[in-house]
Every structure is written in C-alpha cells, then in structure tokens.
VEXMARLO-374579 format. One record per residue (C-alpha): x, y, z; residue in one letter. Coordinates in steps of 0.001 Angstrom, whole numbers, padded with zeros to 6 digits, always signed. Each point is the difference from the previous one (the first is absolute). Layout:
<rs>
XYZA
...
</rs>
This chain:
<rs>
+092948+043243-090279X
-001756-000393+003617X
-000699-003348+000633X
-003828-000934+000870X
-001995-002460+001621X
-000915-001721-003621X
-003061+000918-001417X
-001799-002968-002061X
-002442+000307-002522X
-001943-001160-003114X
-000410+001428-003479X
+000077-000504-003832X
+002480+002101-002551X
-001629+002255-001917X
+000326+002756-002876X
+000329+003203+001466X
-002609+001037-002177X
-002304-002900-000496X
-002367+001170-002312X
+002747+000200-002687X
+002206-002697+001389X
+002485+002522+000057X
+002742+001456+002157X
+002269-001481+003395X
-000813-002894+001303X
-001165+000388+003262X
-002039-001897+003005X
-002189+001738+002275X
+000221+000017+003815X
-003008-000427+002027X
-000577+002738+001839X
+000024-001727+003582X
+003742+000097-001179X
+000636+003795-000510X
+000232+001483+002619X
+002848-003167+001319X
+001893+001308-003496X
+000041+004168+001156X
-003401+000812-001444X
-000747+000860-003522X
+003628+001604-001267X
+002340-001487-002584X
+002933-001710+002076X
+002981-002999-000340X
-001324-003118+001205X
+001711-003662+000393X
-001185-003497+000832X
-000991-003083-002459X
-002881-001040-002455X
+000234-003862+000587X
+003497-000987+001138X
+001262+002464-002538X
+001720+003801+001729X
-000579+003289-001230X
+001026+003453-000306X
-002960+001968-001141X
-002341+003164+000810X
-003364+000576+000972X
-002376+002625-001522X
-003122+001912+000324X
-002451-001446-002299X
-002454+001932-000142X
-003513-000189+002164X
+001738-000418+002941X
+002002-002991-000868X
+003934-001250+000057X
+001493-001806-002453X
+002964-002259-000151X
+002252+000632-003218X
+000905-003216-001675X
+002861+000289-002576X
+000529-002399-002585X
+002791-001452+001987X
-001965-000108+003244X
-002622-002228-001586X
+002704-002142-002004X
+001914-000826+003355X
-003283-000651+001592X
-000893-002190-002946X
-003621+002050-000454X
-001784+001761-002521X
-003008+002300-000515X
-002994-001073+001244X
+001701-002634+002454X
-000676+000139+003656X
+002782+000410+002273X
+001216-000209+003677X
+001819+003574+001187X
+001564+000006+003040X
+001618+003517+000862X
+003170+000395+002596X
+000989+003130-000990X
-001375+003521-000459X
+001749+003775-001037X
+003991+000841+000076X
+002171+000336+002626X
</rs>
C-alpha cells in the first residue's frame, strides 16, 4: 500500500441502503477528500477510525460519492456502531 500524507475526516456509519436499513455498513467521504483517495474508483485503503487501524476499501456510492466499507469487525475494534460518528484518518491507499 503507498503511504500518504494522512487524510482526516468526519462522518457517521450508515446502511448502505438507508431507506431499508439494509446492506454494508459504510461511511461516506466528503468529497473535498476524493480526489486525495484516486478519485471515484473502488480501491484498498489503510489508516484508523479513533485510535483503532484498519484494513478496508473504498467504493463508489453512487451520485458521485465514496464510501468507506465498515465490516463488523472494523466497527467492533473501533468500539462503534451504526449511526455513531467517527474519526477516519487514512495513511494508505491501492496495492503495491
């Protein structure tokens, strides 16, 4: 993974599909951010959300957005659950 200069943001977990509270969970990334990330393509990213790492990807979301996948054990390391606000910081983006 190529390191970056880390890339701090805001945002809540969510249902992929909120509207049935359905599906991945998943936390957007505002946009100033997407274009830091590689632009709107699914990719490997690393960093934290709080002082807890992560392994995850990022994916288009439709509308122009990015999304941050959040497995089960993602949010259980990071002690957070749907609907909480978190702190990401990424570090790392795409294979080597």
């Amino acid at each position: 993974m190529a390191l970056v200069d880390p890339i701090r943001f805001s945002s809540n977990i969510r249902f992929w599909n909120p509207e049935e509270q359905s599906g991945l969970a998943v936390a957007d990334i505002p946009s100033q951010h997407i274009a830091a990330i590689g632009g709107l393509k699914q990719q490997p990213v690393e960093g934290r959300i709080g002082s807890a790492p992560f392994t995850s990807n990022v994916m288009l979301a439709g509308s122009g957005r990015l999304a941050l996948s959040m497995s089960q054990a993602i949010r259980a390391a990071a002690r957070v659950g749907m609907g909480d606000a978190i702190e990401v910081e990424i570090t790392g983006i795409g294979r080597d």
